[in-house]
C-alpha positions as CSV (number, residue, x, y, z in Angstrom):
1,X,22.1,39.0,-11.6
2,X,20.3,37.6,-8.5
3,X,17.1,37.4,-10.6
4,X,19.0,35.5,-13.7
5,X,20.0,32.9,-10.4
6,X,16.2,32.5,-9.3
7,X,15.1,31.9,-12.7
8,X,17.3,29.3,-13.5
9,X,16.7,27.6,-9.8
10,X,12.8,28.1,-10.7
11,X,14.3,26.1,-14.2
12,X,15.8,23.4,-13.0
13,X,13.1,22.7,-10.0
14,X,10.7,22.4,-12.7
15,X,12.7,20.3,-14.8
16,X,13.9,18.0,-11.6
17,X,10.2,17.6,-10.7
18,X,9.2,16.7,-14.3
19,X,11.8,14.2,-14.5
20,X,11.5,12.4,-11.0
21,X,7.9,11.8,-12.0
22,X,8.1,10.9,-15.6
23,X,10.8,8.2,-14.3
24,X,8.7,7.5,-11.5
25,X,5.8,6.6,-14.0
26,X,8.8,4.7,-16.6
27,X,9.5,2.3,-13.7
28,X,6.1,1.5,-12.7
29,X,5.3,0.7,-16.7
30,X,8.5,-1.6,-16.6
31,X,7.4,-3.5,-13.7
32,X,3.8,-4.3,-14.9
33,X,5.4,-5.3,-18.3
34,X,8.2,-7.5,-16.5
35,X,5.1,-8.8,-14.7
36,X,3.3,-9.5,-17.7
37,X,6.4,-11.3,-19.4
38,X,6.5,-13.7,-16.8
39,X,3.3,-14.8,-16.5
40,X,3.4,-15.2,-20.2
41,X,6.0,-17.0,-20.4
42,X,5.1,-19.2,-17.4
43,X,8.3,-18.5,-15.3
44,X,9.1,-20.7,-12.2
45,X,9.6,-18.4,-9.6
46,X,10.7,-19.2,-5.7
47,X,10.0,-17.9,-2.9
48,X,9.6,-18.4,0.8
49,X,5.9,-18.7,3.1
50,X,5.4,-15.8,4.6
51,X,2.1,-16.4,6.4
52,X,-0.7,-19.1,6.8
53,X,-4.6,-18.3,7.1
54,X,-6.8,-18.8,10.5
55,X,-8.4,-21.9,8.6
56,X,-5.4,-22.9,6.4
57,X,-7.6,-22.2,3.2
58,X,-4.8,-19.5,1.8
59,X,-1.4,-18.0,3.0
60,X,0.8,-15.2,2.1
61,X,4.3,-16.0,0.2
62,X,7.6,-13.5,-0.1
63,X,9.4,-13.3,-3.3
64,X,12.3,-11.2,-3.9
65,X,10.7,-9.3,-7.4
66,X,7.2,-9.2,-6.4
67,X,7.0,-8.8,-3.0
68,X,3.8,-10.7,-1.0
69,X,1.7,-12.8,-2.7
70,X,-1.2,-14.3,-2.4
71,X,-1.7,-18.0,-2.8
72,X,-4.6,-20.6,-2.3
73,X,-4.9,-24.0,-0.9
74,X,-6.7,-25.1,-4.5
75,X,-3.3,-24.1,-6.3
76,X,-1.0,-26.3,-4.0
77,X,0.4,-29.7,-4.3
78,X,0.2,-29.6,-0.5
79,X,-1.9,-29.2,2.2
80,X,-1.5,-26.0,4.1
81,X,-0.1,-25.9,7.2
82,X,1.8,-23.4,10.0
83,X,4.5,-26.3,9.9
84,X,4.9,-24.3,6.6
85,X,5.7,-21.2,8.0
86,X,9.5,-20.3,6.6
87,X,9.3,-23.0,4.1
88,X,11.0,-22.3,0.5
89,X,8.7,-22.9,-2.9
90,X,8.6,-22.4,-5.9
91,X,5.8,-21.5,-8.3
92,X,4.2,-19.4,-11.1
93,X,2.3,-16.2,-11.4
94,X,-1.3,-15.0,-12.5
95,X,-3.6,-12.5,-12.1
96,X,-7.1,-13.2,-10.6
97,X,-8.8,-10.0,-8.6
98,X,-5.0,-9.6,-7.0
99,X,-1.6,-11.3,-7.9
100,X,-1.6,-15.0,-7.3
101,X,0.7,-17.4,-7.1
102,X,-0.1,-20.9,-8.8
103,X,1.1,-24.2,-9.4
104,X,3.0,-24.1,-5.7
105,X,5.9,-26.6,-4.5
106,X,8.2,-27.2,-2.0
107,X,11.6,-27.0,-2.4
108,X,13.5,-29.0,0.5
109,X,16.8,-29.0,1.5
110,X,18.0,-31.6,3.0
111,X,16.7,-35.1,3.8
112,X,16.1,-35.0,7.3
113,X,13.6,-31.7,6.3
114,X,12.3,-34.3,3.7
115,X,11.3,-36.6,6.2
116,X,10.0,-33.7,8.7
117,X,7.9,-33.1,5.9
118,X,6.6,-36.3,5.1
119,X,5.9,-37.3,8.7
120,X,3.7,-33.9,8.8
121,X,1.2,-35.8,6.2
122,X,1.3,-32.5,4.4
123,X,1.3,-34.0,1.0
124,X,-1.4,-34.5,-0.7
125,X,-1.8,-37.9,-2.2
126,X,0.1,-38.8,-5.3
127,X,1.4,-34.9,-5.9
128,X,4.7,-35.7,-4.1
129,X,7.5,-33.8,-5.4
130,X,11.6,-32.9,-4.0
131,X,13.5,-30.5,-5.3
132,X,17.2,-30.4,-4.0
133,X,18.2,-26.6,-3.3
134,X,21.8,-25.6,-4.5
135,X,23.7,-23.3,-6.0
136,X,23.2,-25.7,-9.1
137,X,19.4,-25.5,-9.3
138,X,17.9,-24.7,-12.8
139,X,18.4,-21.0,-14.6
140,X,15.3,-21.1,-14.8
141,X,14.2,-20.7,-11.6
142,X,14.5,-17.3,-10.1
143,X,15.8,-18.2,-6.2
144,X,14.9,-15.4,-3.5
145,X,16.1,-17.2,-0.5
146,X,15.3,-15.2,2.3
147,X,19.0,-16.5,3.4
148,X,20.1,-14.5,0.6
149,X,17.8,-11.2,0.8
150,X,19.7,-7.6,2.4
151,X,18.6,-5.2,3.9
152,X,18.5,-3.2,0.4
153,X,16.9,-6.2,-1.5
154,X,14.4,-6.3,1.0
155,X,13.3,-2.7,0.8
156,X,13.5,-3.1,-3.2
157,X,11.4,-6.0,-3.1
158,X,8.1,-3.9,-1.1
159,X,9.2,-1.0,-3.4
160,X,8.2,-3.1,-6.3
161,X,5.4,-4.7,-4.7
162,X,3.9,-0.9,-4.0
163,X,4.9,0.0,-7.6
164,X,2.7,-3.2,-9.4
165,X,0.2,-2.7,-6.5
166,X,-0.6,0.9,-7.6
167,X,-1.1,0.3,-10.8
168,X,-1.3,-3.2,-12.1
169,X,-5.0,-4.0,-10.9
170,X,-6.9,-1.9,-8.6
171,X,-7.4,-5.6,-6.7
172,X,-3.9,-6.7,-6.0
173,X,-3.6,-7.5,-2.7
174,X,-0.8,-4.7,-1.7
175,X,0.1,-6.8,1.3
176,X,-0.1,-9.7,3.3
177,X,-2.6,-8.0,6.6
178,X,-5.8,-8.7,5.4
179,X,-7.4,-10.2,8.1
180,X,-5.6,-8.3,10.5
181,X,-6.1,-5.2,8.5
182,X,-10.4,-5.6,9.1
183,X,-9.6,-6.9,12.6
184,X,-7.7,-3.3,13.1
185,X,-10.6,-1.4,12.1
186,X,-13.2,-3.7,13.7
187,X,-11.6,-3.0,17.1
188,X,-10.2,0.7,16.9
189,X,-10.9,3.3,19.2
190,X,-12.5,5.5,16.7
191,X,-12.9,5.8,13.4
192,X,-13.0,9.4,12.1
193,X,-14.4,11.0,8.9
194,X,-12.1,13.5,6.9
195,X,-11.8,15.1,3.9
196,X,-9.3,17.4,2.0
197,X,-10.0,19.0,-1.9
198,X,-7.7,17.7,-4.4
199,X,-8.3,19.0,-8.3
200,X,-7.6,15.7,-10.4
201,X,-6.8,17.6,-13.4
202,X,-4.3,19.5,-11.3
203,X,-0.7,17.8,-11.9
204,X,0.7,18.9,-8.5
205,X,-2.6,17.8,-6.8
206,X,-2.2,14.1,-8.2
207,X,1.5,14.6,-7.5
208,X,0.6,15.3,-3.9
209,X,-2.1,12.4,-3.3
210,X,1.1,10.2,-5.0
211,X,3.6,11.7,-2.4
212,X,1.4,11.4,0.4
213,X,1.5,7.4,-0.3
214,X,4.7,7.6,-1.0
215,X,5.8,9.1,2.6
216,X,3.1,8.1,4.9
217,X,1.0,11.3,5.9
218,X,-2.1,13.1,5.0
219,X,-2.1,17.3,5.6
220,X,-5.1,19.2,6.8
221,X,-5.2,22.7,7.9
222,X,-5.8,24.3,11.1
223,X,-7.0,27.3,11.6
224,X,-10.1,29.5,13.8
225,X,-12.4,27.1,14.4
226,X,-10.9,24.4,12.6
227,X,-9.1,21.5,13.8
228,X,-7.7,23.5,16.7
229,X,-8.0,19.9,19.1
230,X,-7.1,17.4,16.6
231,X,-3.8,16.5,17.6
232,X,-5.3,15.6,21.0
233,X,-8.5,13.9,19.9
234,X,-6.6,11.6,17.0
235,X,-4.8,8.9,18.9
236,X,-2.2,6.3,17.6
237,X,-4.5,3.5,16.4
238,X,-7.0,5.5,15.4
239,X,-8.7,5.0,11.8
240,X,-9.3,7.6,9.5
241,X,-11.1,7.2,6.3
242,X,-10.0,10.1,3.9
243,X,-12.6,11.8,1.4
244,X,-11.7,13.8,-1.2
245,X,-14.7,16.6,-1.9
246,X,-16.4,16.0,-5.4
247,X,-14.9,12.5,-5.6
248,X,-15.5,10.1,-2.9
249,X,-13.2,7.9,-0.5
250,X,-10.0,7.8,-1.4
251,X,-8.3,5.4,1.9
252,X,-8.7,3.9,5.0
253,X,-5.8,5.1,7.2
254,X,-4.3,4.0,10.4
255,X,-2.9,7.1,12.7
256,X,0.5,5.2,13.4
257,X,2.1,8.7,15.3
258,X,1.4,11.9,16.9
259,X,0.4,14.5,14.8
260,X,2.2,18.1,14.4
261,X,2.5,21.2,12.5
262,X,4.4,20.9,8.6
263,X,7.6,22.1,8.4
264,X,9.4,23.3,5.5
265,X,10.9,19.6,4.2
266,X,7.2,18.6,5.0
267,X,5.9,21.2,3.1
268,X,7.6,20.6,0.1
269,X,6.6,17.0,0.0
270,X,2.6,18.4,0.5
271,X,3.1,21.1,-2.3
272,X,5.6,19.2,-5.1
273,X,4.7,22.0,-7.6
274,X,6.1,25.0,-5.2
275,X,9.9,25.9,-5.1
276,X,12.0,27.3,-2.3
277,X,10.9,30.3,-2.4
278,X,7.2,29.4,-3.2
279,X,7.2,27.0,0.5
280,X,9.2,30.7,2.1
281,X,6.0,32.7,1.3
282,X,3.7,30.2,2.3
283,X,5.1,29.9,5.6
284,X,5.3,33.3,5.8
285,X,1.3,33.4,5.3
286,X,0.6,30.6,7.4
287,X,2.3,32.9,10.6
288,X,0.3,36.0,9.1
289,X,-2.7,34.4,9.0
290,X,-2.8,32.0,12.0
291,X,-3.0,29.0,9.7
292,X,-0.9,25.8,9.5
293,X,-1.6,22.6,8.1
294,X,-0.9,19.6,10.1
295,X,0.7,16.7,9.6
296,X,-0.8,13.3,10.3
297,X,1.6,10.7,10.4
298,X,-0.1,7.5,8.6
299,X,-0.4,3.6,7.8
300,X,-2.1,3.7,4.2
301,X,-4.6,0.6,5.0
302,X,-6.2,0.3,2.0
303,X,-6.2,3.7,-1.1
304,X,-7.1,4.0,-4.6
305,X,-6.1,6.2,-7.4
306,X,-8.0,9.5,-6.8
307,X,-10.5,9.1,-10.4
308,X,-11.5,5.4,-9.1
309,X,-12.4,7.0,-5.2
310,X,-15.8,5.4,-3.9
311,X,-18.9,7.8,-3.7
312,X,-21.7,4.7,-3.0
313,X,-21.3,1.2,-3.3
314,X,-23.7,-0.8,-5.2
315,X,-26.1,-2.1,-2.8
316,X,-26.2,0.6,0.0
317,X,-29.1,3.3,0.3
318,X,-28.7,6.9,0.4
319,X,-29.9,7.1,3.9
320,X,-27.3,4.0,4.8
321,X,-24.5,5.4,3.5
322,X,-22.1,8.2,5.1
323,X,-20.4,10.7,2.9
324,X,-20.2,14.4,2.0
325,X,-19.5,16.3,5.2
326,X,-18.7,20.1,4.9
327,X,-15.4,20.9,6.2
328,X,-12.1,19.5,6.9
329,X,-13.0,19.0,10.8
330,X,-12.6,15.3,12.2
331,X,-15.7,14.2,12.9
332,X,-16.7,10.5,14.4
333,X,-20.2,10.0,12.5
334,X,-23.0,8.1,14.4
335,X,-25.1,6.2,11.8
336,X,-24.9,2.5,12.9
337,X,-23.9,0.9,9.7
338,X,-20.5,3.3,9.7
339,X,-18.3,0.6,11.1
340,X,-19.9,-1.7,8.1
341,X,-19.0,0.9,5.4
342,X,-15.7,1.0,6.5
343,X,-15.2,-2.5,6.6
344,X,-16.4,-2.9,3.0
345,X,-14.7,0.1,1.9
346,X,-11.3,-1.4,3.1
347,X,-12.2,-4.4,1.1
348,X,-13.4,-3.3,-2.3
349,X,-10.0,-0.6,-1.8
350,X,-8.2,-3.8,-1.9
């Protein structure tokens, strides 16, 4: 009898798994093909400015179904300007290297903000164009207010940002920190080398790389001789640039907290293809054997899907660039172009 239960658990944790992914992979295809449709179809889309460049050349802009987006000065019928900071607009969609927004307007309010604007000598010559903003504004016009966004909307709205992001175009700009992104890694403490082996034609591999995304921490083990200091050498702040053995660079990672051993809810999220039992066992090896894996809590910087990681970028030497260390030890390599690599590795990730 008990061994009629665990088959039919070891059933349906199969089948659950199966499912969550499959549907996981469904609602990524609907969102790139709701993306497609309105580009297609050229619909006017609002949204609010989320953030302006250094040299007001581009900005960032929020909108409820997309999350950020990119947007240039060229594709403006304004001049940019922190004064815009806040501001609603409306606009249309395209794809470049990364989702961009085109064709973008302000919508104002109220007349005294009309005049606020105007005074600002934002607007470019002739391109002068006021929308009123109220509940009677065109159907057309998909309005995401940020007066109007919850708490819920607002986590749906970066959960299908992430979801067109990983696997729309492998040049979507995932989010709006850029600059501050490269100024992170330019000025970190340390940046580490590390590596892990994940078999791509292994589902539960891929499904692990995917969950590690998904929940914000990378897994390494520790055991004689291996990684026995890391939780004291990595420090919150801290980059890491993961490499996966055989493959290349797979992401640029920012430690964000302490690390510590996996436990059994970890564990399951770091081995999706192992069922209650299966994650039992293994902890009963790890204390057998004096092994555990640790868990690194992360800020995925920058990532790409496992068969596009980098090995060499066009343009470097063999004897330039850093790769291929043995071992899953953290180790700070000393070549003097490694701060470089990591810079353009962030960007070409992005």
């Amino acid at each position: 009898m008990t061994t009629n239960y665990k088959d039919k658990y070891e059933e349906y944790h199969s089948k659950f798994w199966k499912i969550y992914h499959e549907k996981k992979e469904l609602s990524k295809e609907n969102r790139r093909l709701m993306l497609r449709l309105d580009i297609y179809e050229k619909r006017i889309l609002c949204g609010e400015v989320k953030r302006i460049s250094h040299h007001s050349d581009y900005g960032i802009l929020t909108n409820l179904e997309y999350g950020d987006i990119f947007f240039h000065s060229s594709q403006c019928k304004f001049n940019i300007s922190n004064i815009l900071l806040g501001k609603k607009v409306k606009f249309n969609l395209t794809i470049t290297k990364k989702l961009e927004a085109i064709n973008v307007e302000l919508i104002l309010g109220d007349i005294s903000n009309v005049f606020d604007i105007l005074e600002s000598g934002i607007y470019k010559s002739g391109s002068l164009q006021i929308d009123e903003l109220s509940d009677t504004s065109s159907d057309n016009i998909s309005d995401t207010s940020s007066d109007n966004i919850s708490d819920d909307n607002t986590s749906e709205a970066n959960s299908t940002s992430n979801l067109l992001n990983n696997g729309l175009n492998d040049n979507i700009l995932p989010e709006d920190n850029y600059e501050e992104d490269l100024k992170i890694i330019h000025n970190a403490r340390k940046i580490w080398y590390m590596n892990c082996r994940l078999d791509y034609n292994n589902q539960g591999h891929v499904n692990s790389w995917s969950n590690s995304i998904d929940n914000g921490f990378v897994g390494t083990w520790q055991k004689d001789k291996v990684n026995q200091k890391l939780c004291e050498k990595l420090v919150i702040g801290d980059i890491i640039t993961w490499y996966i053995v055989g493959k290349g660079y797979s992401a640029i990672l920012r430690v964000k907290e302490e690390c510590g051993l996996m436990n059994k809810d970890d564990l399951k999220i770091h081995y999706p293809d192992k069922n209650e039992e299966e994650i039992k066992c293994h902890l009963e090896w790890e204390k057998r054997e004096n092994c555990r894996i640790i868990k690194i809590p992360v800020e995925f910087l920058a990532y790409t899907k496992i068969d596009k990681s980098i090995k060499r970028m066009e343009g470097w030497s063999k004897e330039d660039w850093t790769s291929g260390f043995r071992g899953s030890n953290s180790m700070l390599p000393k070549h003097p172009r490694w701060k470089e690599q990591v810079l353009k590795m962030y960007k070409e990730m992005k």
